[in-house]
N, C-alpha and C positions, 0 to 999 in steps of 0.2 A: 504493500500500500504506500510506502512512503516515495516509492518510485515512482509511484502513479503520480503522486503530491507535487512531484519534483517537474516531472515532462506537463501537469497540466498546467502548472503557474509560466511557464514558458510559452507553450501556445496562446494562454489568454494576453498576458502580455504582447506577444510578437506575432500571434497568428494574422495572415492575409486572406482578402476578402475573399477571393476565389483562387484555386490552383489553376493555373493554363498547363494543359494536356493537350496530346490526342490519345483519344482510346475510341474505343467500336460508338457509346454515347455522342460525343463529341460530332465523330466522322460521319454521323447519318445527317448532321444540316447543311444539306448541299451547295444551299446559297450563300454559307460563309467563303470569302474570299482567301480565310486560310486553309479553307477545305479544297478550294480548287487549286490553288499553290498546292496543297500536298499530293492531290490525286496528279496533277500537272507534273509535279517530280517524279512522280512511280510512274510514269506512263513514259519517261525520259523523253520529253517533249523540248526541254530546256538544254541548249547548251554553252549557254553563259548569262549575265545579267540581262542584255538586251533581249532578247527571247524572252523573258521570264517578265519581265516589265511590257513590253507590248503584248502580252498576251492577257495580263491582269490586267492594266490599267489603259493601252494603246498608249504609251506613254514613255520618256526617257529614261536609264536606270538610274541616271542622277536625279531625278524629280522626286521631291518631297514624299510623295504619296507611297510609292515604291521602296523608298529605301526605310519609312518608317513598317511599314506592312514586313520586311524583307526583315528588320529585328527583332520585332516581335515575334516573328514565326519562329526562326533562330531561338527565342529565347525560349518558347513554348515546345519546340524539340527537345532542348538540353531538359527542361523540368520531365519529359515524357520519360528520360534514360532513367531517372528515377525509379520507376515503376514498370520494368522493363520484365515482360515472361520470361524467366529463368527454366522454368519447370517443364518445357518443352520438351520431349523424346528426344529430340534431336541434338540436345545441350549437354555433353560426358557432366558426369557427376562432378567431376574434377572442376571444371569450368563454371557449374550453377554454385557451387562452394568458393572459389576464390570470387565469382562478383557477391555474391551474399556478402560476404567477407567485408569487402571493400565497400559494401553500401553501408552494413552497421558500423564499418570503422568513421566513415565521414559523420553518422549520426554519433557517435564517441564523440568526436572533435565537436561539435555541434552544442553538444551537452557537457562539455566541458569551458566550452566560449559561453555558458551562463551562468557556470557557478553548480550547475547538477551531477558535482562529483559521486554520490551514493549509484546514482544509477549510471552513468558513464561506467564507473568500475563494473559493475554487473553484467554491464553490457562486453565490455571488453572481456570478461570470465569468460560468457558464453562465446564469441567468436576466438579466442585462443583454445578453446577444445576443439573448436572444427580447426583452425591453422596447425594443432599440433595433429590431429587428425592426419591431413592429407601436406606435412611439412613444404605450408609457406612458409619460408623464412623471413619476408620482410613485412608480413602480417602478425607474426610469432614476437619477434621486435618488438613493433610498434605496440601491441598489445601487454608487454611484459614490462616495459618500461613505463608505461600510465598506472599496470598494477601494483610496479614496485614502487610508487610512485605514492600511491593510495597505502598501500604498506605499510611507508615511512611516517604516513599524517595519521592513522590510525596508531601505532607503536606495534603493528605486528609482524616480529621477528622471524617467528617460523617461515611464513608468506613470502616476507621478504627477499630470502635466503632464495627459493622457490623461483620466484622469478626473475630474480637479478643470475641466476643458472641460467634459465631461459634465455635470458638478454644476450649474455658471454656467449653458448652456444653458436645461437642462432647467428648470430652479429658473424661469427668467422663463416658460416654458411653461407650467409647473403654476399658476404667478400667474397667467397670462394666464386655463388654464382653472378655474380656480377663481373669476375674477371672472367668467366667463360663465355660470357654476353660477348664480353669486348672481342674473344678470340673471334665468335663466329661473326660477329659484324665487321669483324677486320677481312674475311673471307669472304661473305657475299658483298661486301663493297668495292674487293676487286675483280668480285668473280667472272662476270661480263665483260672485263675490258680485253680487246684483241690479245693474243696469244704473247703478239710483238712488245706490248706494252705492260706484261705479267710477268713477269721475271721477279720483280720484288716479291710477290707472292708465291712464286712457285717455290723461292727458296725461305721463303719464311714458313710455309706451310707445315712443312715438317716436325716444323717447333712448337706451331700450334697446337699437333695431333698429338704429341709427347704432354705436352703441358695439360691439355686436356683431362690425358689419363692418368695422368699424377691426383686433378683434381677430384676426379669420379674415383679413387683407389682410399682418397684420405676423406669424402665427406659423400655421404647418401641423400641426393638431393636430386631429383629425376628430372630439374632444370639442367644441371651440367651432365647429366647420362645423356641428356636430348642433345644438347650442344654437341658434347662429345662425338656422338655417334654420325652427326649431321657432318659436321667438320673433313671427316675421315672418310664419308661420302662422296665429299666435295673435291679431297682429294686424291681419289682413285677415278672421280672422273677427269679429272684433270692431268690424269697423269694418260689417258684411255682404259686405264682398267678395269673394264666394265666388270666382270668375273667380282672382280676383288668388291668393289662396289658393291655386288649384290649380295656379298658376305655381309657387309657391314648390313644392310638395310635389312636384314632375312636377321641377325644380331639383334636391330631394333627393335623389328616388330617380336620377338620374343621375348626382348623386355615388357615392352604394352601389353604383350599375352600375359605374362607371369606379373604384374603388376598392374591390374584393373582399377585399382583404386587413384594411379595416375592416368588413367587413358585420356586422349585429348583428341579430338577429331584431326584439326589441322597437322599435329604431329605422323600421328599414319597414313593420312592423305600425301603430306611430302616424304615418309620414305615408300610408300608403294608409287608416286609416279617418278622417284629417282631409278627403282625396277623401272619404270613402264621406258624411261628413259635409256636403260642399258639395254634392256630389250630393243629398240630401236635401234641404237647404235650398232648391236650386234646382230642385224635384221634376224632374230630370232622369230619368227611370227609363232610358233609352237607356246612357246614359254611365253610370251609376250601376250598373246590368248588367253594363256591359264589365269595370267597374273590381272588381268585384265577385268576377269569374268570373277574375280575374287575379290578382286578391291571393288567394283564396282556394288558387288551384294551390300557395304558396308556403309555406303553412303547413297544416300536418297536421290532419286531419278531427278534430275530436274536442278539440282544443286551445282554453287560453282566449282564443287570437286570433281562431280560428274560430268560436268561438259571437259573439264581437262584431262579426265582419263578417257572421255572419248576422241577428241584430237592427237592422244598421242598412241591410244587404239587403231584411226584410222590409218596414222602415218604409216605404221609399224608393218598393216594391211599392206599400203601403197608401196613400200619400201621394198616387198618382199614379194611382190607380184601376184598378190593375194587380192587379186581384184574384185570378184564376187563379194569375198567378205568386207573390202574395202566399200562398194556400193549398200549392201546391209546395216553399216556402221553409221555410214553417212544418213544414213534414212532412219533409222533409230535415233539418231540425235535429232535431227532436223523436222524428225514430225512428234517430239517432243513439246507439250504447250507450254514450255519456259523458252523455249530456245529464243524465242522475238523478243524476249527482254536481256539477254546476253549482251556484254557490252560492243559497243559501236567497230572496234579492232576486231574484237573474236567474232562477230559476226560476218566482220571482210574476209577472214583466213577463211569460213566455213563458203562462203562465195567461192572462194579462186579454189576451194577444193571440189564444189559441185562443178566449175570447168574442166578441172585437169581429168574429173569420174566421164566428163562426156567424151573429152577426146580419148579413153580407155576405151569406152566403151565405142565408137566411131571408127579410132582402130581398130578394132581386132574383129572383123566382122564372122570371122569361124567360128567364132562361140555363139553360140542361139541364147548360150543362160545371160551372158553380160547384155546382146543385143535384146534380150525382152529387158532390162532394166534402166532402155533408154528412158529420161524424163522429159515428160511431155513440153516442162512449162521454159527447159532453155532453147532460147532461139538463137540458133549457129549466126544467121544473116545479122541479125540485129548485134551480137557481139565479138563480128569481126568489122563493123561498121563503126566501133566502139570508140572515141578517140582515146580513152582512160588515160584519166591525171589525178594522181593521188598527190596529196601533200608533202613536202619534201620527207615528213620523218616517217613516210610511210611509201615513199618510195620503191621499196621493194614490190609492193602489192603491183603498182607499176610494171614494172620489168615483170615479174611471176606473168602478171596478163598479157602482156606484148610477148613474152615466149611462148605462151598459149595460144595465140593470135596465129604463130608463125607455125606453130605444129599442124594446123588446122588445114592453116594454109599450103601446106607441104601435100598431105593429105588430099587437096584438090588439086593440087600438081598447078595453084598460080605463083608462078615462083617469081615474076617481078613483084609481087605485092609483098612475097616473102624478102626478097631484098629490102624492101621499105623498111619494115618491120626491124631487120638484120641493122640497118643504118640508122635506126632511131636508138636500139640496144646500143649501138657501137659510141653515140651521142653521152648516153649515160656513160657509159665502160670507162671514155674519155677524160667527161667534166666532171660526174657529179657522182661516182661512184666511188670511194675513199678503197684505195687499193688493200692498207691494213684489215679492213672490215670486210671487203668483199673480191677476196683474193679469186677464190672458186668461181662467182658469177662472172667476174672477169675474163676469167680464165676458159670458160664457158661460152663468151662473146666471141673473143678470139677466134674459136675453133668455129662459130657461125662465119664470122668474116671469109675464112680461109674458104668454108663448103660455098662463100657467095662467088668468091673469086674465080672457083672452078665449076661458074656455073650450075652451080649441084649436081655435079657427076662427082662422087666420093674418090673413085679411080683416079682422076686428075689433081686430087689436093696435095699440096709441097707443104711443109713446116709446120706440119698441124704435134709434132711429137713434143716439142716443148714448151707449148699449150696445154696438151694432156696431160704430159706430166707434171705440169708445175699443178693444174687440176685434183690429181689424186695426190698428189704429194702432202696437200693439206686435207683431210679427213673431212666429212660431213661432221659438222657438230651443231645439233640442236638444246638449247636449253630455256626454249621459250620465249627466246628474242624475234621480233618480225624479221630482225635483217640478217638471221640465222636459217629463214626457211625454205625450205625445199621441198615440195611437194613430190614430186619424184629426184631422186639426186639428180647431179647434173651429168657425171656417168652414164646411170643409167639412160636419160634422158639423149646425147650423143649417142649413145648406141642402137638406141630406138629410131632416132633420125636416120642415120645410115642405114639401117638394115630396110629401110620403108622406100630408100631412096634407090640400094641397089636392087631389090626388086622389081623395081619400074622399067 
């Protein structure tokens, strides 16, 4: 009761007229102007202030009306996070426990910026059973130090002693995991950058991985076993070894087996698409399949882990000549009813992939199973008429269409149009293609250039060997970057050309 005493003199004093939310109540009065800003967001109508201000107001985004409307909704969001469903199926225990966590720790502070130390303590009791529970360490802290806190203004020694253990513990935990933070953002911050420009990291990395397992050997904290195991991932693909790679992540997901009480979605979402990844590398479609059909049971259809292990599903298809099941893939995903709200990029990849499945399916007319899964609704005429212009950091999608343009055109035997084509690639190859970045597409122009020279008779082409070579010499490497991808490699891609070419 005296708890109660404590939280209700506090509301009466401080409580506000109304809370601004949204919930289900709220979002049924259609005619509110923050209800069409919301629905207007989820329907990704907007993409930037002016969109969003002419469509509310007809109006500029610096106008009065707009940019007040525009923080109060802002503000009415953040009070929503508040009161956010945790209790969802779909939220690991582990996750609806550390935000509980961190929402009674804010009410702690909250009730302690009034003076209602009695219940503050209480409250922090209860959330330090759950923190020691599922060992958050910077929860266990914060929590142990307000008690030892409460402790010392009470005179209770025993307690005392109790928590300020806790403090000491934890505190070298939270060091521990906060220096293993640092390794793995030290790793995914250079992990992207071209090959030429990773040397720092390729030889720091090593240190990392050591360090890592000193960390995870001397303190039991399933943050740095995550780090750790990520890290060591990281660098067996960077070294190619895919093999080794799929120890470490088959390692992982056995810890997350044998430790339920830490499972985490996102955590075995990134190590099964780091498999789904080496599988691709090692055009394994067999294991790449299994792995596939197994991560997918684990996360819900329609989610954004599910459309990324269907893209690296279908690759793995494309890669390995597995076209049937390549066109299956693509249509499992795509007549998915999430897929139209997938973001603006991942919706262009799932384009240039429904092109490259036509031209599969256009060549190979011996198969009756590929030619019945022609789709009805792409028009060859209308997307070789195509002028396509992507924005410079999307570039690639670009080039991906224009070599598409040109395989098509191969395919109809108009080989001046295919020249055009060849001279617009050769344009990019030139100016606007950063050779570090796109050694392979380059590399890939080249050998167009050379087959335009000799007319397209393959028989005729000189100097096409170190082109090719310098081609394979740098490996296919995909890791989810646009300017990484390759619908079909560019290998295979060269080989397809010519063998279509000496046929004729």
């Amino acid at each position: 009761m005296k708890n109660l005493i404590e939280i209700s003199k506090i509301v009466t004093k401080k409580k506000v007229r109304k809370i601004e939310i949204f919930d289900d109540h709220s979002l049924k009065h259609k005619n509110s102007k923050f209800n069409e800003f919301y629905e207007a967001l989820m329907a990704n109508k907007f993409k930037n202030d002016r969109d969003a201000a002419a469509f509310l107001y007809s109006c500029a985004p610096t106008d009065d009306k707009y940019r007040q409307l525009k923080s109060r909704f802002r503000k009415r969001l953040l009070n929503t996070l508040f009161f956010l469903d945790v209790n969802k199926p779909s939220a690991s225990g582990y996750d609806r426990a550390y935000y509980s966590c961190n929402k009674d720790w804010t009410l702690v502070k909250i009730l302690l910026s009034n003076e209602a130390y009695l219940t503050a303590s209480a409250l922090a009791r209860q959330i330090l059973t759950t923190a020691l529970k599922f060992k958050f360490a910077d929860v266990i802290v914060n929590c142990s130090r307000i008690l030892r806190e409460h402790c010392a203004r009470t005179g209770d020694e025993k307690n005392y002693e109790i928590y300020d253990q806790h403090s000491k513990q934890f505190q070298n935990v939270l060091d521990a995991e906060i220096r293993s933070e640092e390794l793995y953002q030290r790793v995914i911050m250079n992990y992207h950058k071209p090959p030429s420009k990773n040397f720092d990291l390729a030889q720091k990395i090593d240190v990392y991985c050591e360090a890592l397992v000193g960390l995870s050997e001397t303190y039991d904290s399933p943050i740095i076993i995550y780090n750790m195991y990520l890290v060591w991932a990281y660098r067996y693909e960077m070294l190619a070894d895919y093999n080794s790679a799929l120890e470490v992540c088959e390692k992982a997901e056995k810890y997350i087996e044998d430790n339920p009480l830490y499972y985490q979605d996102d955590k075995l979402a990134t190590f099964q698409l780091k498999k789904m990844s080496a599988h691709l590398h090692m055009r394994d479609f067999t294991r790449g399949q299994k792995n596939a059909e197994k991560a997918l049971q684990a996360f819900p259809e329609g989610g954004p882990n599910w459309f990324d292990f269907m893209e690296y599903y279908l690759l793995i298809a494309l890669h390995t000549d597995n076209y049937i099941q390549a066109v299956a893939i693509y249509n499992r995903t795509t007549g998915n009813s999430k897929f139209r709200k997938i973001a603006g990029i991942q919706r262009e990849k799932w384009k240039i992939y429904e092109i490259y499945l036509n031209y599969v399916i256009e060549s190979n007319p011996s198969s009756p199973v590929l030619r019945a899964q022609r789709r009805k609704n792409f028009r060859l005429s209308r997307f070789l008429n195509d002028p396509i212009l992507y924005p410079k950091d999307q570039r690639i999608f670009t080039v991906l269409q224009v070599v598409a343009q040109l395989l098509f055109l191969i395919e109809k035997r108009s080989f001046n149009a295919v020249a055009e084509r060849v001279d617009r690639l050769k344009g990019y190859a030139n100016r606007q293609l950063k050779r570090e970045e796109f050694t392979r597409v380059i590399s890939f122009i080249r050998l167009l250039q050379q087959l335009m020279r000799a007319d397209f008779v393959p028989e005729n082409m000189t100097n096409t060997d170190k082109y090719y070579n310098k081609l394979t010499e740098i490996p296919f490497t995909y890791r989810g970057l646009i300017t990484e991808l390759e619908v079909i490699p560019y290998e295979k891609l060269w080989e397809m050309i010519l063998n279509k070419l000496k046929k004729e």
